[in-house]
N, CA, C, O and CB atoms as a CASP TS submission, in Angstrom:
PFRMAT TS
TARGET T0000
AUTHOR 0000-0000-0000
METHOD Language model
MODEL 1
PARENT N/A
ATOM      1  N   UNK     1      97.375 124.431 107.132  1.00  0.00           N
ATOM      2  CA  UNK     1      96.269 124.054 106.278  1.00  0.00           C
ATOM      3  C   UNK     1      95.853 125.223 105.394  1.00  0.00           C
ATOM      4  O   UNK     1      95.590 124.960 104.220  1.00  0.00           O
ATOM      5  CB  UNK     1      95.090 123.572 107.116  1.00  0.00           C
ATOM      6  N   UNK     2      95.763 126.451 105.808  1.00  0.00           N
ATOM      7  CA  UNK     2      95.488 127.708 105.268  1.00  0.00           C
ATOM      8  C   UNK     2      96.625 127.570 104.292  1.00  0.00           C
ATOM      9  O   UNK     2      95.999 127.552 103.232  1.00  0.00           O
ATOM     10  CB  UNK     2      95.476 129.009 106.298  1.00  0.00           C
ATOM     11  N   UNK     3      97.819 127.467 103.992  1.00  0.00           N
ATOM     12  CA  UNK     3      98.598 127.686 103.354  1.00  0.00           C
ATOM     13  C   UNK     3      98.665 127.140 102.158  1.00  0.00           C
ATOM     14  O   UNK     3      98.857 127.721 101.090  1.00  0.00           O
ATOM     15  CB  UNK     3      99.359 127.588 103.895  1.00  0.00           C
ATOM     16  N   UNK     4      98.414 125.368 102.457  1.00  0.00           N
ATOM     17  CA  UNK     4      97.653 124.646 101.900  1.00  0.00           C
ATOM     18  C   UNK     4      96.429 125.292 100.782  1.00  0.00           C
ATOM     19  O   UNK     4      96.443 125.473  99.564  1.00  0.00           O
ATOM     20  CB  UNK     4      97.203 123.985 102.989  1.00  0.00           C
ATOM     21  N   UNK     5      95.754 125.446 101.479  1.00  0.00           N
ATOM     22  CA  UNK     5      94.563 125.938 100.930  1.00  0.00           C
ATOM     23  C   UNK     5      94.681 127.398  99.455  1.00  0.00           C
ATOM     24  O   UNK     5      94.140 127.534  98.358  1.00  0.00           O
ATOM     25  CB  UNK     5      93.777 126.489 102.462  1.00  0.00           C
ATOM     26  N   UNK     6      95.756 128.268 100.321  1.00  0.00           N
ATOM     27  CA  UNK     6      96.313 129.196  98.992  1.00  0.00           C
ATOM     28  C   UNK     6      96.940 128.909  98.407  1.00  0.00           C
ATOM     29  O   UNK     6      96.735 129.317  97.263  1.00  0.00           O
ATOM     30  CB  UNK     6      96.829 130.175  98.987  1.00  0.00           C
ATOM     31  N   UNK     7      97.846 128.264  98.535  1.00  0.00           N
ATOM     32  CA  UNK     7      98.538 127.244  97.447  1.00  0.00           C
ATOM     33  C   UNK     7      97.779 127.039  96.198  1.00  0.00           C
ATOM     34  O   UNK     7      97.906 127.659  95.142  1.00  0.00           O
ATOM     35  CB  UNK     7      98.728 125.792  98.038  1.00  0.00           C
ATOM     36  N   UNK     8      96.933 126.028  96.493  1.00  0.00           N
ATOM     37  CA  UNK     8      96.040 125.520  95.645  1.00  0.00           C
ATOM     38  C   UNK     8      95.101 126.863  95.176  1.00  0.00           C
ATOM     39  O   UNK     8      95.575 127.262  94.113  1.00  0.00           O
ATOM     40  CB  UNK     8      95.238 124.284  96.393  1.00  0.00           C
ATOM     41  N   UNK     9      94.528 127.279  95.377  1.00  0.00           N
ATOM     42  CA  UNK     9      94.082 128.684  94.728  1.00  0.00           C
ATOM     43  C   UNK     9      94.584 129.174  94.134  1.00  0.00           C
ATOM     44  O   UNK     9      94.093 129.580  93.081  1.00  0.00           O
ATOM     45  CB  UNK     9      93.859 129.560  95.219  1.00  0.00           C
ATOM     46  N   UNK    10      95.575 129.358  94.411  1.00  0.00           N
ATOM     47  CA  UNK    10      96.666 130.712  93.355  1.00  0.00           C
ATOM     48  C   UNK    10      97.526 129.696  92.050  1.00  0.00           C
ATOM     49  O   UNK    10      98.135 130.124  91.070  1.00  0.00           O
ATOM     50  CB  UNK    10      98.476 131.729  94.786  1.00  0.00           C
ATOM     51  N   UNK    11      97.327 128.399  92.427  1.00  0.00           N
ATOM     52  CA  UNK    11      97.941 127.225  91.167  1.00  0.00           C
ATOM     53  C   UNK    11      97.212 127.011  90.042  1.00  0.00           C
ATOM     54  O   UNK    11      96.511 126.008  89.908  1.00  0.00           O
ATOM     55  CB  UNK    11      98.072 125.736  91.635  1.00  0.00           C
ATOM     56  N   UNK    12      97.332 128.022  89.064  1.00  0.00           N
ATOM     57  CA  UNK    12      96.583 127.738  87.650  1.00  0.00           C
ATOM     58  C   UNK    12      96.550 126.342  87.463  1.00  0.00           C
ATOM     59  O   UNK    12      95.473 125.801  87.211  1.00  0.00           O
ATOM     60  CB  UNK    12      97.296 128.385  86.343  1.00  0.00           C
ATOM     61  N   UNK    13      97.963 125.453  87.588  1.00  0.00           N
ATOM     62  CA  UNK    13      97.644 124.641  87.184  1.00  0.00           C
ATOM     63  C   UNK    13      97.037 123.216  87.495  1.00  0.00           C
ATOM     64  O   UNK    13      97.186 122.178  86.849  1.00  0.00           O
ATOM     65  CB  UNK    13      98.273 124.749  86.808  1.00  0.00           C
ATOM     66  N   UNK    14      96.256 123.452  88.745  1.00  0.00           N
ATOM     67  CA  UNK    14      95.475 122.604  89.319  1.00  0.00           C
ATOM     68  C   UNK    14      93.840 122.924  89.155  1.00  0.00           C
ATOM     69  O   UNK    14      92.895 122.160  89.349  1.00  0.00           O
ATOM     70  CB  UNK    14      95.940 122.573  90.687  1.00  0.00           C
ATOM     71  N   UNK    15      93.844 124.709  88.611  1.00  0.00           N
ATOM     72  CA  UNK    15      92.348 124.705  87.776  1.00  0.00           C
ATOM     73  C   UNK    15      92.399 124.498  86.475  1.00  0.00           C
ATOM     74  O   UNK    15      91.292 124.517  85.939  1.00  0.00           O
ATOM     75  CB  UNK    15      91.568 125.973  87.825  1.00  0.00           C
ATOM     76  N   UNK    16      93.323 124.303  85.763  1.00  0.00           N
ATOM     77  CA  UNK    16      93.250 123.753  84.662  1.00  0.00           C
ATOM     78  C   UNK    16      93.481 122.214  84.172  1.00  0.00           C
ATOM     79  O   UNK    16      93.142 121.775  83.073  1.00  0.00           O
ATOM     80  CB  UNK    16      93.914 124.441  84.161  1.00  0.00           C
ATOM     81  N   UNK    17      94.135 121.480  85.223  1.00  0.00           N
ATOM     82  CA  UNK    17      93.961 120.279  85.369  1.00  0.00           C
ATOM     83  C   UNK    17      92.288 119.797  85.865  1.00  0.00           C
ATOM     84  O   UNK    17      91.587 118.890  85.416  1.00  0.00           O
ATOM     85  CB  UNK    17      95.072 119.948  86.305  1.00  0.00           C
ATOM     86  N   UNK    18      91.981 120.888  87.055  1.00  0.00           N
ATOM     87  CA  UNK    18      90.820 120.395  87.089  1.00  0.00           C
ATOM     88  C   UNK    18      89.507 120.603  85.717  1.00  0.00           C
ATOM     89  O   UNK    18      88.744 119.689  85.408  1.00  0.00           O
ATOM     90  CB  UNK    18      90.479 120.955  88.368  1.00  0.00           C
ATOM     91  N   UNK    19      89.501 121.689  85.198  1.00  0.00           N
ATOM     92  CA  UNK    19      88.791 122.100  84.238  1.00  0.00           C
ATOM     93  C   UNK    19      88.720 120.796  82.943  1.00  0.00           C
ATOM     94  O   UNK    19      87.730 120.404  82.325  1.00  0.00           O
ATOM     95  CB  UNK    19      89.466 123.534  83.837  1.00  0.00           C
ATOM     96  N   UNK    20      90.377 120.274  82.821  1.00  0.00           N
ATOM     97  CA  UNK    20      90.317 119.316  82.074  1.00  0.00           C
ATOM     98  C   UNK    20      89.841 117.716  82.374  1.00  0.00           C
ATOM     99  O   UNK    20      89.763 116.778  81.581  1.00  0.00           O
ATOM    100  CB  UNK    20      91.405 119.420  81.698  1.00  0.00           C
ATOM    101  N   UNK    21      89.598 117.759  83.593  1.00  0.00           N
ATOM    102  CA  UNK    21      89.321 116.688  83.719  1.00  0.00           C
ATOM    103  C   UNK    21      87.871 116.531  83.769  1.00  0.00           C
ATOM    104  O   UNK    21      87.405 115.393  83.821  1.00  0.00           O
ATOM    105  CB  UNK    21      89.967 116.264  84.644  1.00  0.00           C
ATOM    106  N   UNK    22      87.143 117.505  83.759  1.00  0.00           N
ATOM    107  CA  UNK    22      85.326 117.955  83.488  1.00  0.00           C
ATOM    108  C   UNK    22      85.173 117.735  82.362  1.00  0.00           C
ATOM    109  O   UNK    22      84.405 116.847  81.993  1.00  0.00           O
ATOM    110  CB  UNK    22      84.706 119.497  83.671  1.00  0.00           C
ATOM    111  N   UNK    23      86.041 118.681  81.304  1.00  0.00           N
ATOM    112  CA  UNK    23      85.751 117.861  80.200  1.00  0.00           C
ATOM    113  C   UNK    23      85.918 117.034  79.598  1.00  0.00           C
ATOM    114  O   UNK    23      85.297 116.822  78.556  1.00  0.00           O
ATOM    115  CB  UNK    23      85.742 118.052  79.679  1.00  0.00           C
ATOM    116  N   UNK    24      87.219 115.971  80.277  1.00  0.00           N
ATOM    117  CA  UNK    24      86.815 114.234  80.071  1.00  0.00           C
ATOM    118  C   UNK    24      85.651 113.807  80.343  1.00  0.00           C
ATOM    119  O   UNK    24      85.034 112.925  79.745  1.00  0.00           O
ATOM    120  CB  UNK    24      87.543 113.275  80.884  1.00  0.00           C
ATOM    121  N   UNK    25      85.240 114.558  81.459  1.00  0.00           N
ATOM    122  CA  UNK    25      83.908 113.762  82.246  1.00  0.00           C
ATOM    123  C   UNK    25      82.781 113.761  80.818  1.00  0.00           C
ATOM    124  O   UNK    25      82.102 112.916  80.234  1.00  0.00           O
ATOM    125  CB  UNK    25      83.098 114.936  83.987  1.00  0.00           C
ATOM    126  N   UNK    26      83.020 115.040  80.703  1.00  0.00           N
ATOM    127  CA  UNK    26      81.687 115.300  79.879  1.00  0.00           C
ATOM    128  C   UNK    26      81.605 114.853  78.518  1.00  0.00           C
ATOM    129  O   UNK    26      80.570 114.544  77.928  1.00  0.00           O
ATOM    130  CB  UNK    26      81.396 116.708  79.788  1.00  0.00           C
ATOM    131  N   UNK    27      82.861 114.841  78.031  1.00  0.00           N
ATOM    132  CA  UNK    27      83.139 113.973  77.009  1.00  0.00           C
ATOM    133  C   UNK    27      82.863 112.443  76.858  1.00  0.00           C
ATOM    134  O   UNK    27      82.292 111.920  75.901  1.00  0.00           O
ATOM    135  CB  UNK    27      84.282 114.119  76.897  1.00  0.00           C
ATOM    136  N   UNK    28      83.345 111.834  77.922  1.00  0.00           N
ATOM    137  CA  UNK    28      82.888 110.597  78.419  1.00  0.00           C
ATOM    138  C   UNK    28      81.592 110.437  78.246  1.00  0.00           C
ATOM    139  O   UNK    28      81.272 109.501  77.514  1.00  0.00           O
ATOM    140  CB  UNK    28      83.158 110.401  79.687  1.00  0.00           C
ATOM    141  N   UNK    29      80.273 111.444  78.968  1.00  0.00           N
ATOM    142  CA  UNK    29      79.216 111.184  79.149  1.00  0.00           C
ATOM    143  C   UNK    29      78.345 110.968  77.993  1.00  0.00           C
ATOM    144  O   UNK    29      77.437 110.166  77.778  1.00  0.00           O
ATOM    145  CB  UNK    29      78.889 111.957  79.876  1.00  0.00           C
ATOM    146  N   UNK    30      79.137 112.371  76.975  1.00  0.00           N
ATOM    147  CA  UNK    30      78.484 112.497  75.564  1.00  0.00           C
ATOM    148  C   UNK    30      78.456 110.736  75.160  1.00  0.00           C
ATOM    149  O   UNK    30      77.421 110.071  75.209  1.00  0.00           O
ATOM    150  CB  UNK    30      79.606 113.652  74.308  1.00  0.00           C
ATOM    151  N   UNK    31      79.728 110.213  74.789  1.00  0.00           N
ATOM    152  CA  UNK    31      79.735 108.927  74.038  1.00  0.00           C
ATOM    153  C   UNK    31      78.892 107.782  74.613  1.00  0.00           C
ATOM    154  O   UNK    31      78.103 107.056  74.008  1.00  0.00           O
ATOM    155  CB  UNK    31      81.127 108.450  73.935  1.00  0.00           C
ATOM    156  N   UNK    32      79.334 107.773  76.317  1.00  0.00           N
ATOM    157  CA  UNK    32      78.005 107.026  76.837  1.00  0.00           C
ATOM    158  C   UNK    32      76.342 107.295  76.216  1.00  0.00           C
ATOM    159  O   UNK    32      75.402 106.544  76.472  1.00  0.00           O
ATOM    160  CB  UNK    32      77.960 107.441  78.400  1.00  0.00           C
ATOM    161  N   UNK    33      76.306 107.815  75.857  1.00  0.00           N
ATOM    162  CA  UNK    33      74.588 108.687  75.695  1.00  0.00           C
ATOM    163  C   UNK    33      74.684 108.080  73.959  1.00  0.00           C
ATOM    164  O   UNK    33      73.768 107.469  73.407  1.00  0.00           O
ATOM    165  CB  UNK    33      74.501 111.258  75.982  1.00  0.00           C
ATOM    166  N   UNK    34      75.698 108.346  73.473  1.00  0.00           N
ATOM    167  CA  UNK    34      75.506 107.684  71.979  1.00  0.00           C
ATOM    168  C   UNK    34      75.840 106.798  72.092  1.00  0.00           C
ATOM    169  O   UNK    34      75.445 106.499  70.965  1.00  0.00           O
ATOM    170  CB  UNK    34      76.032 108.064  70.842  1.00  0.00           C
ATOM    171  N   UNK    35      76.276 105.901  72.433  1.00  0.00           N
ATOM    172  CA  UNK    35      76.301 104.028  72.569  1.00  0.00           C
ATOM    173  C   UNK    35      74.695 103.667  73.255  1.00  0.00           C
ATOM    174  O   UNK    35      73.934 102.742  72.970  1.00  0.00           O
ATOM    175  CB  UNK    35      77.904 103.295  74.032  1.00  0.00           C
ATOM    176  N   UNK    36      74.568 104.532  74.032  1.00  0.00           N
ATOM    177  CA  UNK    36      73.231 103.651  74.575  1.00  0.00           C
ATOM    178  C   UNK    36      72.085 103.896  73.207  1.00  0.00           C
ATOM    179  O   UNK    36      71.677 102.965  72.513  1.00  0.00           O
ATOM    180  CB  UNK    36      72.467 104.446  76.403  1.00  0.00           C
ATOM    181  N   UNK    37      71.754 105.120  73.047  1.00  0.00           N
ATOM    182  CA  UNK    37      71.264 105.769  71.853  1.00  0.00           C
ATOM    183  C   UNK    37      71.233 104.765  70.827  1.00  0.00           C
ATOM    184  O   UNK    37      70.246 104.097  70.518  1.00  0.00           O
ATOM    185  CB  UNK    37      72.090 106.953  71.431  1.00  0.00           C
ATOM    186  N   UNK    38      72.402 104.703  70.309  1.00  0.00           N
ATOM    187  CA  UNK    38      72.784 103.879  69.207  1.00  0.00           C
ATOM    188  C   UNK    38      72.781 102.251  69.438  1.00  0.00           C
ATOM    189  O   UNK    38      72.859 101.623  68.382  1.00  0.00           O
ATOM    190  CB  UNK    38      74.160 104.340  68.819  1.00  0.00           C
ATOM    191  N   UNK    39      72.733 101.749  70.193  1.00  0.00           N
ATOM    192  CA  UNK    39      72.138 100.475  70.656  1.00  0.00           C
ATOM    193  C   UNK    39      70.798 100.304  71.119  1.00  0.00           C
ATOM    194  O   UNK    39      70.398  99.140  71.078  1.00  0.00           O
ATOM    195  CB  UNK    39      72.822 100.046  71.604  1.00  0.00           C
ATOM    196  N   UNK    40      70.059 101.101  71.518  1.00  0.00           N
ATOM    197  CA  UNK    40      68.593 101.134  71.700  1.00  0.00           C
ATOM    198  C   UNK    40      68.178 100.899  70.140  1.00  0.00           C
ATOM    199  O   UNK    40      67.410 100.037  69.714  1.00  0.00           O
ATOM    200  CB  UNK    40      67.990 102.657  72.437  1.00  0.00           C
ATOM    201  N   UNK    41      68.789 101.754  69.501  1.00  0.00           N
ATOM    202  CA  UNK    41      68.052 102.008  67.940  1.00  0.00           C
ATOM    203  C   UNK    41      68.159 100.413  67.495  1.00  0.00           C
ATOM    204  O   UNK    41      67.339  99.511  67.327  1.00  0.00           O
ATOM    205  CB  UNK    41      69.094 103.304  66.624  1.00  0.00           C
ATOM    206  N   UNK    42      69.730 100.549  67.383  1.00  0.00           N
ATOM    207  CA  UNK    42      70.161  98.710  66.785  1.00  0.00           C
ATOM    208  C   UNK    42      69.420  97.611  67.604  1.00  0.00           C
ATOM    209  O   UNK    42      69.439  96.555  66.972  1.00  0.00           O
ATOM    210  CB  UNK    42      72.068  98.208  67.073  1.00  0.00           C
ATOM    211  N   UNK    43      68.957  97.533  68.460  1.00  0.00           N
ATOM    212  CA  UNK    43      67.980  96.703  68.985  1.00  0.00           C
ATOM    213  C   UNK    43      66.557  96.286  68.461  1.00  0.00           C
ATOM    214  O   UNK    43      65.951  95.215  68.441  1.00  0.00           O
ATOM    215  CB  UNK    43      67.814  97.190  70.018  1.00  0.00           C
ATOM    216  N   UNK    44      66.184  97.930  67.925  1.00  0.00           N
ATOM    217  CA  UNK    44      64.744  97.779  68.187  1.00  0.00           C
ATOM    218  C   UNK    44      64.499  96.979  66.621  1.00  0.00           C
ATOM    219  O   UNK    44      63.924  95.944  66.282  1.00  0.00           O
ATOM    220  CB  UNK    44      63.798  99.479  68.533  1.00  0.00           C
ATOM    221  N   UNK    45      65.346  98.172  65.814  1.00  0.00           N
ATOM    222  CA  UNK    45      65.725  96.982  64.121  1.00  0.00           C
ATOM    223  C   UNK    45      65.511  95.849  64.294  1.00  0.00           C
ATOM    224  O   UNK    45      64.552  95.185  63.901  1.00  0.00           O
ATOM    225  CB  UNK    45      67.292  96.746  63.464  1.00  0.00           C
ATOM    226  N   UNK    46      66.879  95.376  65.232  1.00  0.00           N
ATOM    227  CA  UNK    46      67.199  93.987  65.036  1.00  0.00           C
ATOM    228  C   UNK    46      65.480  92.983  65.482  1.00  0.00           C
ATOM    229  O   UNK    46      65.015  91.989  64.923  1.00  0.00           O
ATOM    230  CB  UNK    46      68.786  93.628  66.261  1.00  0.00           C
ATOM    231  N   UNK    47      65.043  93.630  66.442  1.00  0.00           N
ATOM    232  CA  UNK    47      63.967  93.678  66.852  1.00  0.00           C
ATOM    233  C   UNK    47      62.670  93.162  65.704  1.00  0.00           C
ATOM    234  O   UNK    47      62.050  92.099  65.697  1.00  0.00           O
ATOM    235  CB  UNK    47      63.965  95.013  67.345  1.00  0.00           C
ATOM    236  N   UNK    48      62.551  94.360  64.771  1.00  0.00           N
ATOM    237  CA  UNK    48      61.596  94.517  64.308  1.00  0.00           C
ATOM    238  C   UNK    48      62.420  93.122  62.865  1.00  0.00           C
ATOM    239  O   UNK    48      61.614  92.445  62.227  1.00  0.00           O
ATOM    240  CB  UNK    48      61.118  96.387  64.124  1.00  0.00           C
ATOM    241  N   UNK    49      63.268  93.021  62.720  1.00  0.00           N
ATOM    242  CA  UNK    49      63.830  92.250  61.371  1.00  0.00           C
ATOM    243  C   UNK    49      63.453  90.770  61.920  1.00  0.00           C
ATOM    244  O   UNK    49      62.756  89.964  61.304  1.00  0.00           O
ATOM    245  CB  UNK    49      65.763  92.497  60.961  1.00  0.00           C
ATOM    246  N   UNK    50      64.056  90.558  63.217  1.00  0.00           N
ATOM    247  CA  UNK    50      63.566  88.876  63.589  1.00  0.00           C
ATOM    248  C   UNK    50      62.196  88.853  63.154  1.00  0.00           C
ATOM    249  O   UNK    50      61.802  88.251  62.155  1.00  0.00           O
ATOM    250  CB  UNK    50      63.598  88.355  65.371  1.00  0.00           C
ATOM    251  N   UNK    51      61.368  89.638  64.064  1.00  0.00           N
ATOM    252  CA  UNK    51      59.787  89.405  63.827  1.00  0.00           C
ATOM    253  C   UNK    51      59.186  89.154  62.539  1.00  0.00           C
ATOM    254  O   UNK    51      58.326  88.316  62.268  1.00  0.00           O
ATOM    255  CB  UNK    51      59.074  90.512  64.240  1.00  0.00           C
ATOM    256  N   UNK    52      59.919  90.236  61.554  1.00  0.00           N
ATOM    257  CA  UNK    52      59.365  89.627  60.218  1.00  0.00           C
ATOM    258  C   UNK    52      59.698  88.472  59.782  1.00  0.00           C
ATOM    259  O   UNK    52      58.893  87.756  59.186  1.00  0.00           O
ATOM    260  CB  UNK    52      59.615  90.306  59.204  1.00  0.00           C
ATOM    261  N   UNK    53      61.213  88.049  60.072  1.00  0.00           N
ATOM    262  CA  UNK    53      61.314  86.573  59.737  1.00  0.00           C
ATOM    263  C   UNK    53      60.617  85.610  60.787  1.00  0.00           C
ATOM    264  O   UNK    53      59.619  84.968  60.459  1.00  0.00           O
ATOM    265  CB  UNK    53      62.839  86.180  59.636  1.00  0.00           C
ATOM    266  N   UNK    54      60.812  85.579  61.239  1.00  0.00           N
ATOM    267  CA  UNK    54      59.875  84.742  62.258  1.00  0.00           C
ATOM    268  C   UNK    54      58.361  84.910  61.539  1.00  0.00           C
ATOM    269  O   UNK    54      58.031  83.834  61.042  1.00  0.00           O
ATOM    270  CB  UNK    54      59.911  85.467  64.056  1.00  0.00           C
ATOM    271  N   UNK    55      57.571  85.732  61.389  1.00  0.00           N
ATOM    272  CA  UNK    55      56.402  85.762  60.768  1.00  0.00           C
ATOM    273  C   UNK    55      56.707  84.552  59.564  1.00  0.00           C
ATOM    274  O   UNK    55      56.378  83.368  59.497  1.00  0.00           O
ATOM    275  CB  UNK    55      56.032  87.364  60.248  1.00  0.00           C
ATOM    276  N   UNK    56      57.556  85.515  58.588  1.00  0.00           N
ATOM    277  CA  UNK    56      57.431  84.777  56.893  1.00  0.00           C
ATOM    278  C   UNK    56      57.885  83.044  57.261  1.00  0.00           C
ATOM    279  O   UNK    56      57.798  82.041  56.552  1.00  0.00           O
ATOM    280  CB  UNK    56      58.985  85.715  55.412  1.00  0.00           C
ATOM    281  N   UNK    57      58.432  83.245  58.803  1.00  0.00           N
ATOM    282  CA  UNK    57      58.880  81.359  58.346  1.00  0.00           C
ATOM    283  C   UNK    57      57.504  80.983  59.003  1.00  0.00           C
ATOM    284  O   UNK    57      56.762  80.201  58.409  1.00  0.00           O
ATOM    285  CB  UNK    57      60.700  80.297  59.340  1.00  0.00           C
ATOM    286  N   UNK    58      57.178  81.474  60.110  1.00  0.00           N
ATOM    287  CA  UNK    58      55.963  80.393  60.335  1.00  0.00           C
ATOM    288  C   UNK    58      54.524  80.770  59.390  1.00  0.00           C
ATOM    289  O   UNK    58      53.544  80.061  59.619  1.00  0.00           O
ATOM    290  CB  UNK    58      55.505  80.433  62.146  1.00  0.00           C
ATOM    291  N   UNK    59      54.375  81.979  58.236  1.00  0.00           N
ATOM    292  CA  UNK    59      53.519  81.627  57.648  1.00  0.00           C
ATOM    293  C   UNK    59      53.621  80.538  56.601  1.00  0.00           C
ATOM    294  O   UNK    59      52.702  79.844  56.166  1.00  0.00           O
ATOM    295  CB  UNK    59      53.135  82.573  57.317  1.00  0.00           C
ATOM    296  N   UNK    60      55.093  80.509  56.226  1.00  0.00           N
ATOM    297  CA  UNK    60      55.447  79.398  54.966  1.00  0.00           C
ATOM    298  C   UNK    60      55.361  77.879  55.423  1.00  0.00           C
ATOM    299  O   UNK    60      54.992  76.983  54.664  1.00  0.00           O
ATOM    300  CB  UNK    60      57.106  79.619  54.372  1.00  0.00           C
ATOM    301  N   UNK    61      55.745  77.683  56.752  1.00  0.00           N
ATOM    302  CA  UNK    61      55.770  76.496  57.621  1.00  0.00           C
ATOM    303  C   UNK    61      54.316  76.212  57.461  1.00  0.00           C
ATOM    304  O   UNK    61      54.022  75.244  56.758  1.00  0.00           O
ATOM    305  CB  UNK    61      56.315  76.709  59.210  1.00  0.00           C
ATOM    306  N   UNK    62      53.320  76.943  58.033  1.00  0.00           N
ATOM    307  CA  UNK    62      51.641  76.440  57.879  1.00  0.00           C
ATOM    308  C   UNK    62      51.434  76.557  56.820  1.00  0.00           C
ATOM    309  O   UNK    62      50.211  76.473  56.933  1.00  0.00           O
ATOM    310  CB  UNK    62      50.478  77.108  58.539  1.00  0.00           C
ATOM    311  N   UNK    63      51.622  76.725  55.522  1.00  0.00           N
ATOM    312  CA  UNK    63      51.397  77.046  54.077  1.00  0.00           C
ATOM    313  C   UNK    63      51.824  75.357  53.662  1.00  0.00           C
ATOM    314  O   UNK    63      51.114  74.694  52.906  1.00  0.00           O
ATOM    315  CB  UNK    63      52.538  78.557  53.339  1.00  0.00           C
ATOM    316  N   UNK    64      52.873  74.912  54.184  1.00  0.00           N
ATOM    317  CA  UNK    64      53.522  73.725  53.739  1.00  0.00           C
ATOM    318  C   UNK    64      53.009  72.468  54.589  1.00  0.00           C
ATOM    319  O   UNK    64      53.019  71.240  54.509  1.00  0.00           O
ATOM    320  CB  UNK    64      55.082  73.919  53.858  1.00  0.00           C
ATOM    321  N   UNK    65      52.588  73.407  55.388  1.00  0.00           N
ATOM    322  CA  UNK    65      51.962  71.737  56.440  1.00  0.00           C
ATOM    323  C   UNK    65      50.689  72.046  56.073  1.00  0.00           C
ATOM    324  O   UNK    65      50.048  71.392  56.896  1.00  0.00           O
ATOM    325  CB  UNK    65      52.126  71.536  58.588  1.00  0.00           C
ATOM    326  N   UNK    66      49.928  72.581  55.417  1.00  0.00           N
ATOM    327  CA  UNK    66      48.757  72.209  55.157  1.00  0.00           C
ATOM    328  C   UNK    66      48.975  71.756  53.926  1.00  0.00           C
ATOM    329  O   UNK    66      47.951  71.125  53.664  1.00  0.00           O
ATOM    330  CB  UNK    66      47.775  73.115  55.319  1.00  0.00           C
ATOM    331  N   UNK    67      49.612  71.704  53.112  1.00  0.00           N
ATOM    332  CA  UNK    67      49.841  71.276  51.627  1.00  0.00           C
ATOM    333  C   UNK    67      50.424  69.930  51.752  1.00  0.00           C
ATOM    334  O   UNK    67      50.165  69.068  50.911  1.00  0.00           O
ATOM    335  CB  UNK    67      50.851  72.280  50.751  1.00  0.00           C
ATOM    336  N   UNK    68      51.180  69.708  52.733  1.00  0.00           N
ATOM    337  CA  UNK    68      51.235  68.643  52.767  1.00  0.00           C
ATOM    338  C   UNK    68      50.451  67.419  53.989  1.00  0.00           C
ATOM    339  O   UNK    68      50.920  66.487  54.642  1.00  0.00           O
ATOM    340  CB  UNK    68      52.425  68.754  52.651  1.00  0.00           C
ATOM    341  N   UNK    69      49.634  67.769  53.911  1.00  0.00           N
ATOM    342  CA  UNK    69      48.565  67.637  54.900  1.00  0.00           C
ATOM    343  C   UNK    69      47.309  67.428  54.155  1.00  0.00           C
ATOM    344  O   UNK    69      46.574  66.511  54.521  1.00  0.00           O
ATOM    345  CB  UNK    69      48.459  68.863  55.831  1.00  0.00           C
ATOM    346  N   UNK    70      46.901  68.330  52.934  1.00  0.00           N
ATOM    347  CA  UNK    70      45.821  67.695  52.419  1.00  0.00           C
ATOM    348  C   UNK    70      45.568  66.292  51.534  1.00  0.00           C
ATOM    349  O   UNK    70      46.575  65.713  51.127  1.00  0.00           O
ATOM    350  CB  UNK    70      45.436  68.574  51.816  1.00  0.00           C
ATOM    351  N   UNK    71      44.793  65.963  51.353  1.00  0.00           N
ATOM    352  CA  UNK    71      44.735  64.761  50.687  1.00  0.00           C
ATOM    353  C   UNK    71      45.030  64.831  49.210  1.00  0.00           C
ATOM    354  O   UNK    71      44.292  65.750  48.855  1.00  0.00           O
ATOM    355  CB  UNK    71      43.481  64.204  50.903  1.00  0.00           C
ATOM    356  N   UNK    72      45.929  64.236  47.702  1.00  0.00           N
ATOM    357  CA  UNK    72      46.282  64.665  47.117  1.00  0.00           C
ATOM    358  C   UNK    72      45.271  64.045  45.978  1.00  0.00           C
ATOM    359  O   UNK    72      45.253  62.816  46.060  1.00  0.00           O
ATOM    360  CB  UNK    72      47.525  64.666  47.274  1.00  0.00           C
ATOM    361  N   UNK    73      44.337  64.618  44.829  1.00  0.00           N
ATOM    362  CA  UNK    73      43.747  64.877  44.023  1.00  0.00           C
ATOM    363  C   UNK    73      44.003  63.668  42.930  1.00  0.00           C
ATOM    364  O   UNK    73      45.139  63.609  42.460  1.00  0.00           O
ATOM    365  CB  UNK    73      44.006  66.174  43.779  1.00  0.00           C
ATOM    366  N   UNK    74      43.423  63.090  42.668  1.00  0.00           N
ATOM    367  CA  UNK    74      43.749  61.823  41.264  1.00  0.00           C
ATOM    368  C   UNK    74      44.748  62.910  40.106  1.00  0.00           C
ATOM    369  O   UNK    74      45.839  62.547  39.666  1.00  0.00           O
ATOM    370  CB  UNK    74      41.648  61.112  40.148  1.00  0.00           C
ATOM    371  N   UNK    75      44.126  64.200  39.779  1.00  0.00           N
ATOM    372  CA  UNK    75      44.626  64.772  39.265  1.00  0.00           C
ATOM    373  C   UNK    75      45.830  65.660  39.383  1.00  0.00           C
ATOM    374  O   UNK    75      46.224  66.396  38.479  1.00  0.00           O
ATOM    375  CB  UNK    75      43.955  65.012  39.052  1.00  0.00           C
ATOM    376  N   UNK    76      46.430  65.526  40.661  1.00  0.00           N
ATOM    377  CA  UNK    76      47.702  66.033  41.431  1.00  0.00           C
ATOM    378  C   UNK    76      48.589  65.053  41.485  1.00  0.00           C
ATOM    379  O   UNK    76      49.727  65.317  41.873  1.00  0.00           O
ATOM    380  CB  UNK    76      47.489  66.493  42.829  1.00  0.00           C
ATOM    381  N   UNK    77      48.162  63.445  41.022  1.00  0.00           N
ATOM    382  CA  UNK    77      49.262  62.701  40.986  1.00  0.00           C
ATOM    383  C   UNK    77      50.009  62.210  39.919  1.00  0.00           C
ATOM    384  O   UNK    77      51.012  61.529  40.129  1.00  0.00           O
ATOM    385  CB  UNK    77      49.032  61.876  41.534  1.00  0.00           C
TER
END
């Protein structure tokens, strides 16, 4: 097991395999962090863009149902 053990110590190339595989990790983590980032943002937009439409249709919707809702004028016909 000891032998084992120096083996692996004295094998550059199992600290440089390992070294590289940290910075997959971390690489990985970066892009995770900008997808979430960048989808939080695109959310909150998308977010804030429904609401205004949703507003402008249901103020135009009550704009039109009361217009067509009031009684129409001798002079409106």
């Amino acid at each position: 097991m000891k032998t084992l053990l120096d083996r692996f110590l004295r094998n550059e190339a199992g600290i440089v395999e390992l070294a590289t595989a940290i910075e997959y990790g971390l690489i990985g983590a970066l892009i995770a962090l900008a997808i979430m980032v960048g989808a939080t943002q695109l959310g909150t937009a998308l977010n804030s863009k429904f609401a205004s439409v949703a507003s402008t249709v249901n103020g135009r919707t009550a704009s039109t149902v009361a217009t067509l809702n009031s009684p129409a004028t001798p002079a409106q016909r």
